[in-house]
SERO-4910 file (N, C-alpha, C, O; in steps of 0.05 Angstrom, whole numbers):
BEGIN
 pado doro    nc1    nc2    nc3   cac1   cac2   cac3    cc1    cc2    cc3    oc1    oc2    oc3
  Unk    A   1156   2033   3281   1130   2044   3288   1132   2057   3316   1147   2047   3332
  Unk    A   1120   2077   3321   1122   2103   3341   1106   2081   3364   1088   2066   3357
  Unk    A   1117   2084   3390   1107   2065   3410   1068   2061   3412   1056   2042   3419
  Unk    A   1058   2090   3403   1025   2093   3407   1020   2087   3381    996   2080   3382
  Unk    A   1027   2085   3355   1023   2081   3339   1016   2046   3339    999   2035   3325
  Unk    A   1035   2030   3359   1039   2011   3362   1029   2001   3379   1027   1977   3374
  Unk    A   1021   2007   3400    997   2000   3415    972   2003   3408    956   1985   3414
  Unk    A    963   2022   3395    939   2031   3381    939   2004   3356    920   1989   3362
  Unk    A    949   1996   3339    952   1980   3322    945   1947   3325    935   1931   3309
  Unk    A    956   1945   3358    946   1924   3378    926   1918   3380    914   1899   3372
  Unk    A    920   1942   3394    895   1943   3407    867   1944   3376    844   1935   3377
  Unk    A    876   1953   3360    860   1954   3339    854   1929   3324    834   1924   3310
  Unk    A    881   1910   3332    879   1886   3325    854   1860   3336    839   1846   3324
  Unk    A    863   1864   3373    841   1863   3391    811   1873   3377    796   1854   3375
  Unk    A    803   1891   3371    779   1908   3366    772   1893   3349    753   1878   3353
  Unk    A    787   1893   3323    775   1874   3292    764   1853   3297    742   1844   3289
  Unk    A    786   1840   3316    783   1812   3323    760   1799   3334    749   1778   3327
  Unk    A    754   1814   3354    720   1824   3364    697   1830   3357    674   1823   3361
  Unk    A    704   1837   3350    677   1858   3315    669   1839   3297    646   1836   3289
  Unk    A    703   1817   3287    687   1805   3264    679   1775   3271    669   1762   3253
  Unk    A    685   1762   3301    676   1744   3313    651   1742   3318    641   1721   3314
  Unk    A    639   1759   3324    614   1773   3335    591   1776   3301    568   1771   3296
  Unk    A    613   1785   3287    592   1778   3254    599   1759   3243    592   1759   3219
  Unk    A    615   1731   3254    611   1709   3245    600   1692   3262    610   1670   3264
  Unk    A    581   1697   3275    558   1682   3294    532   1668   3276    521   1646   3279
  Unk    A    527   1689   3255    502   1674   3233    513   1648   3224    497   1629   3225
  Unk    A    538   1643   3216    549   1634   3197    542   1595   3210    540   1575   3197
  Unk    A    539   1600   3242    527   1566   3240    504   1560   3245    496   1543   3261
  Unk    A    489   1582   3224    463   1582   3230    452   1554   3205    429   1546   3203
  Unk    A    474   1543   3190    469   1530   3176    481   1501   3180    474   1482   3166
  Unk    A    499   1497   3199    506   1468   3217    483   1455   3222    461   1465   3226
  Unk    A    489   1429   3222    473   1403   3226    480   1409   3258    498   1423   3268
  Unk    A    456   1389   3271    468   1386   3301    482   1371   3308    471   1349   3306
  Unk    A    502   1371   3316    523   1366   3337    549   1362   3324    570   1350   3331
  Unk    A    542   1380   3294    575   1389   3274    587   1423   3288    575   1441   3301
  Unk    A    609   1421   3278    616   1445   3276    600   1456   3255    589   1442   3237
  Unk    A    598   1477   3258    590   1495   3235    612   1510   3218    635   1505   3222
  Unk    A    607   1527   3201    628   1537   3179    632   1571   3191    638   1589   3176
  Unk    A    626   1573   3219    639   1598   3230    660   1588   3252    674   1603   3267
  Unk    A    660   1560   3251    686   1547   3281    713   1564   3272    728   1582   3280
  Unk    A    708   1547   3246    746   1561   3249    750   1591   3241    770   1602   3248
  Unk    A    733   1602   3228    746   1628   3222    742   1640   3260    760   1653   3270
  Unk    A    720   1634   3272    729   1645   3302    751   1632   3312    770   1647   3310
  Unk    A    754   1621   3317    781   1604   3327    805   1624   3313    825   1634   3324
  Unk    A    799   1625   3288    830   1641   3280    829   1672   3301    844   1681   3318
  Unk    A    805   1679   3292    805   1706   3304    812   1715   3339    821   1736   3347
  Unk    A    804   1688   3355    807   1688   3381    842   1677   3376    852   1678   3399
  Unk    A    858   1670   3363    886   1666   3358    894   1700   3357    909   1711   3373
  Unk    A    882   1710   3338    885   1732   3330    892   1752   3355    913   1765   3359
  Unk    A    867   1751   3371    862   1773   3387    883   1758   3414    892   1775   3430
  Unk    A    889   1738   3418    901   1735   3443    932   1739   3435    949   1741   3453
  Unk    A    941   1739   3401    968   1737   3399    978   1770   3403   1001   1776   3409
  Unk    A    949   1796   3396    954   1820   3400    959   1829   3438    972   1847   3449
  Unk    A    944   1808   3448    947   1814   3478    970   1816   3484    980   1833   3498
  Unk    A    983   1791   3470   1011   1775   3489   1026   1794   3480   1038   1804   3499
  Unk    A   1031   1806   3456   1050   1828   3442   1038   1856   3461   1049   1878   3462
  Unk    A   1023   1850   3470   1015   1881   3492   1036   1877   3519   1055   1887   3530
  Unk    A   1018   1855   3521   1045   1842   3553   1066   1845   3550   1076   1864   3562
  Unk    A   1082   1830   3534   1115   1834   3530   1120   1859   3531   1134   1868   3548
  Unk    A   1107   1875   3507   1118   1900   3504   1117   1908   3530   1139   1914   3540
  Unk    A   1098   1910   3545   1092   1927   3575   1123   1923   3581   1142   1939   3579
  Unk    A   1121   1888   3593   1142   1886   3611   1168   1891   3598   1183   1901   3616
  Unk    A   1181   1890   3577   1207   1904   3564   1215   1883   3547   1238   1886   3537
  Unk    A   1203   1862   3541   1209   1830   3537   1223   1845   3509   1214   1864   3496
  Unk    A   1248   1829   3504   1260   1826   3481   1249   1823   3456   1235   1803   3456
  Unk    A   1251   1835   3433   1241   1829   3407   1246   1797   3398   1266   1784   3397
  Unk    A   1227   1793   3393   1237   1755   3385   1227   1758   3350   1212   1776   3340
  Unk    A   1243   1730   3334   1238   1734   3311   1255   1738   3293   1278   1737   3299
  Unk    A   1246   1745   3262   1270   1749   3236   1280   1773   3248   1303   1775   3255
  Unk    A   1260   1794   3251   1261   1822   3262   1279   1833   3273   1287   1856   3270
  Unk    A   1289   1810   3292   1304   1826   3318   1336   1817   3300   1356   1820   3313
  Unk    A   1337   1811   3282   1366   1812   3272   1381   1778   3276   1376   1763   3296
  Unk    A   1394   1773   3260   1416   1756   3266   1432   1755   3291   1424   1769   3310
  Unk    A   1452   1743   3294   1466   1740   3319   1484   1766   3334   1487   1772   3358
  Unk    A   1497   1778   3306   1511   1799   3313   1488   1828   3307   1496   1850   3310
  Unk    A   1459   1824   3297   1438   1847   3300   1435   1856   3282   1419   1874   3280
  Unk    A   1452   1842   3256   1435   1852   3236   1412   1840   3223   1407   1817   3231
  Unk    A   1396   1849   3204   1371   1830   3195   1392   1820   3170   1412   1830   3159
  Unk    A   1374   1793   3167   1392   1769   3153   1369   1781   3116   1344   1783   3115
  Unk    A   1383   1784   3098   1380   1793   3068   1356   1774   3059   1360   1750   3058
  Unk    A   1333   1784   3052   1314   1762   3037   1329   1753   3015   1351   1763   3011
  Unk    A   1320   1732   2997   1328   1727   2969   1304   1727   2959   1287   1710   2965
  Unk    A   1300   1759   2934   1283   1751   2925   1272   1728   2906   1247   1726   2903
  Unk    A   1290   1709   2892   1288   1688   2881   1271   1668   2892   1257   1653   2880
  Unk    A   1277   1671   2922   1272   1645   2932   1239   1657   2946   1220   1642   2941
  Unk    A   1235   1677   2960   1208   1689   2958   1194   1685   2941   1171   1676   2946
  Unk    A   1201   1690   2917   1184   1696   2892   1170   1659   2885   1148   1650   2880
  Unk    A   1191   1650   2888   1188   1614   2882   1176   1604   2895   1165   1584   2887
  Unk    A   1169   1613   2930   1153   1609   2947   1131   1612   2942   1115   1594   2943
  Unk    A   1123   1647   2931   1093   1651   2923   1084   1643   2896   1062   1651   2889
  Unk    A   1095   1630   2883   1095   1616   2858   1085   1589   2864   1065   1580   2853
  Unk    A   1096   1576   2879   1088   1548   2894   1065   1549   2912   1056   1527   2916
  Unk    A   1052   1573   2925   1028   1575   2929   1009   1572   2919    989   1558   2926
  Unk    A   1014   1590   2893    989   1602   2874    989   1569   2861    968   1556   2861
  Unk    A   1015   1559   2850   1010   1537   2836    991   1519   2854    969   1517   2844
  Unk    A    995   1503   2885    980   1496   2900    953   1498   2890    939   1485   2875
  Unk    A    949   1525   2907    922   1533   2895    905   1512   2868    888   1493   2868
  Unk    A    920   1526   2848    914   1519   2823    913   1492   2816    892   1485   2806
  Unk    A    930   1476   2818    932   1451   2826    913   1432   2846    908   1409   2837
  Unk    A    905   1438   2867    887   1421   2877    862   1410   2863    859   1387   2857
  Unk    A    848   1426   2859    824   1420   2838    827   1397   2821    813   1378   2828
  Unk    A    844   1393   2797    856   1379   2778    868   1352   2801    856   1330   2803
  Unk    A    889   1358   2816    902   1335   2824    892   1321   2851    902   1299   2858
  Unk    A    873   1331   2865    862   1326   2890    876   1333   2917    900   1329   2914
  Unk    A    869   1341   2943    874   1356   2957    897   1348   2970    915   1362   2981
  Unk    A    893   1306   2968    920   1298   2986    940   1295   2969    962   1299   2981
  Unk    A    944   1288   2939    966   1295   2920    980   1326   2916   1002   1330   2905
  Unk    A    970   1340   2923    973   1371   2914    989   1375   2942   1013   1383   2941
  Unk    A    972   1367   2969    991   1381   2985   1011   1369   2996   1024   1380   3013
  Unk    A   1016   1338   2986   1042   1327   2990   1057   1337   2976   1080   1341   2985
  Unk    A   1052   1345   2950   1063   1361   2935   1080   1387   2937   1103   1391   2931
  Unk    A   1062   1404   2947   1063   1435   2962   1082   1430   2982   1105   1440   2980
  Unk    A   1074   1411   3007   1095   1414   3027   1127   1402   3025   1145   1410   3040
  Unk    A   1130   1382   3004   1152   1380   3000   1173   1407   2988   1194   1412   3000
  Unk    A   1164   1421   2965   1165   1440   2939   1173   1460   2969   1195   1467   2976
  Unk    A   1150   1465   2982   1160   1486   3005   1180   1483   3020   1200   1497   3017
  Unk    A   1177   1462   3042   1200   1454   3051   1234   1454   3029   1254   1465   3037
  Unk    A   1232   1444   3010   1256   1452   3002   1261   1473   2993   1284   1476   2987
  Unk    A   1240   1496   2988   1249   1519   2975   1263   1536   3012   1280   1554   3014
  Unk    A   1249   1523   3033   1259   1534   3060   1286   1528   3071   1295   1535   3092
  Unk    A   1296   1511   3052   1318   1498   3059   1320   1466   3076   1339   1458   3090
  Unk    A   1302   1456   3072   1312   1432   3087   1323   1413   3054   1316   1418   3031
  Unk    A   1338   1396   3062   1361   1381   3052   1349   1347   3052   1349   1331   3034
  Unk    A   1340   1345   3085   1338   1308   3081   1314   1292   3077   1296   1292   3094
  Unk    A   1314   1279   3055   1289   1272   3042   1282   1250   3061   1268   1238   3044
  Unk    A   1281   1236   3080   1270   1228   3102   1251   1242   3114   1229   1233   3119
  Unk    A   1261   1271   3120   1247   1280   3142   1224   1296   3123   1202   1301   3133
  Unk    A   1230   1306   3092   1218   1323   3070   1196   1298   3072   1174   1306   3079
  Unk    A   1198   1277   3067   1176   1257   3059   1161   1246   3088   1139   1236   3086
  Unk    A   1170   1247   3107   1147   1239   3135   1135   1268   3138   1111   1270   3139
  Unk    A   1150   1294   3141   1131   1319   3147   1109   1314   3128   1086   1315   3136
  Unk    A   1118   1308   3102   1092   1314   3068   1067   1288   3082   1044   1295   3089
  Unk    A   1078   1260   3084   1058   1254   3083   1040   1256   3111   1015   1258   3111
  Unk    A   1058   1255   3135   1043   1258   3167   1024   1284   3160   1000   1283   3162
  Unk    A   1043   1314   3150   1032   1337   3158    999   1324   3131    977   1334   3134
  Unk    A   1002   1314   3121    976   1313   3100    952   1298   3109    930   1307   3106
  Unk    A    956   1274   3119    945   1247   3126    929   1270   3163    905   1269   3168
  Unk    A    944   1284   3177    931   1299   3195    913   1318   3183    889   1318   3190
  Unk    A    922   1334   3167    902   1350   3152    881   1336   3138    865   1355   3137
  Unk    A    871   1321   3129    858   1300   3123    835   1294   3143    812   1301   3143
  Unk    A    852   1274   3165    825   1272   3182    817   1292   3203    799   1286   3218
  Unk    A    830   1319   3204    829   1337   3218    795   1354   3200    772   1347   3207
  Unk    A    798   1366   3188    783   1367   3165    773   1352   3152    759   1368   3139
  Unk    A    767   1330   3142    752   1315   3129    739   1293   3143    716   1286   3137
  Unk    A    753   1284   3162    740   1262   3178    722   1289   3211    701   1281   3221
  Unk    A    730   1306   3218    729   1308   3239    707   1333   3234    686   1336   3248
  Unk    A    715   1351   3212    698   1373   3209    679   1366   3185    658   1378   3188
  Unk    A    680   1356   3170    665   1347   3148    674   1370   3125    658   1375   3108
  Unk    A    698   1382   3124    696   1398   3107    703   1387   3084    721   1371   3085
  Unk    A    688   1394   3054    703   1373   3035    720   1392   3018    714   1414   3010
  Unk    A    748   1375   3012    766   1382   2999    768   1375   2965    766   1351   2959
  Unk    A    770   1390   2948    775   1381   2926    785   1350   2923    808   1344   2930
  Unk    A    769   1332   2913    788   1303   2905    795   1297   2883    795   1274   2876
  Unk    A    806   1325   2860    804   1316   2832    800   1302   2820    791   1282   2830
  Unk    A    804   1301   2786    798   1307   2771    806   1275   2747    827   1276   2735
  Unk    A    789   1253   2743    793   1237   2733    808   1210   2750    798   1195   2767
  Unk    A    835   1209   2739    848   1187   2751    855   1200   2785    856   1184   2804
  Unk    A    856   1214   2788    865   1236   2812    846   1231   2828    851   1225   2851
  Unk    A    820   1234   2819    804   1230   2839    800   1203   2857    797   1202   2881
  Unk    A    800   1178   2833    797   1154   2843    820   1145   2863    819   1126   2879
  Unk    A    845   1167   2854    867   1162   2870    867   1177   2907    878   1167   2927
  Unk    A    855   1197   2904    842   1210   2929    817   1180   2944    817   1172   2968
  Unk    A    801   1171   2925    782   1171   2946    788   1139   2952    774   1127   2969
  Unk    A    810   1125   2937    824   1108   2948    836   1104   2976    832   1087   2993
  Unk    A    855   1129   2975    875   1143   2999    846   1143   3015    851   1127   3033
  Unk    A    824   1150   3018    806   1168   3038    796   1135   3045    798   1130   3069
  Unk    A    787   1116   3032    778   1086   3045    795   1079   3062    790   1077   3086
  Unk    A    826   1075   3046    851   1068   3062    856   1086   3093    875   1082   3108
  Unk    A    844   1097   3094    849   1128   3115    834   1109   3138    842   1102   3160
  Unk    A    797   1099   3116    786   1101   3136    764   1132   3138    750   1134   3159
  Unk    A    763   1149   3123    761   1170   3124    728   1173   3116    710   1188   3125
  Unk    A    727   1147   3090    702   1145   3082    696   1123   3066    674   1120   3057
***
């Protein structure tokens, strides 16, 4: 990308980021008092948004090195996607997706993050099974206990199996 092409792109990123913060202000017009409302996080992403276009303004200014897949491997070249393993990635998404509903939110994404993690390459089922269940059990009371947002608890035996996990949590 042409250096103004690329600042402009920044800065436009900045702008969006602004614009659509500013039209998700209604959105906690429907919060109870003293909850978050259902515009916290999409601003929060957007102020991520707009400060990660800053910092990419800064670096660039000062000459800061390309960091990232981008900037190439060791000897500079970029390292070959596999489309197999892409494709299996966004396959394991969509399945996610599709899957929570039916299996409930904390089975699905112990699920997901393992399936991911190994399609990323990790190897030791130690560390595959404390990321699945820590990274889940945080998402959990991060969202469910803290924001009230409710997550799918599927679908029959699934569910009773969710809202078991959610007593055991403590959650509810």
């Amino acid at each position: 990308m042409a250096p103004r092409a690329h600042v402009a792109a920044l800065l436009g990123g900045v702008l969006a980021a602004g614009l659509l913060f500013a039209a998700a202000r209604p959105l906690d017009a429907v919060a109870s008092p003293g909850q978050l409302g259902p515009g916290f996080w999409p601003r929060l992403v957007l102020i991520g948004l707009a400060l990660a276009c800053v910092l990419k303004l800064v670096t660039d200014r000062r000459g800061a090195p390309e960091a990232g897949p981008a900037a190439g491997g060791i000897d500079g070249t970029v390292p070959a996607v596999s489309v197999a393993r892409l494709g299996s990635t966004i396959a394991s998404i969509l399945a996610y997706v599709l899957a929570a509903p039916l299996l409930g939110f904390p089975l699905a994404t112990v699920g997901f993050i393992v399936l991911f993690m190994l399609l990323a390459g990790a190897r030791r089922a130690p560390g595959i099974a404390a990321t699945a269940v820590v990274g889940t059990v945080v998402l959990l009371y991060s969202f469910v206990k803290l924001v009230y947002l409710p997550f799918p608890k599927g679908a029959g035996a699934f569910e009773r199996v969710t809202l078991v996990l959610y007593r055991a949590l403590g959650i509810f």
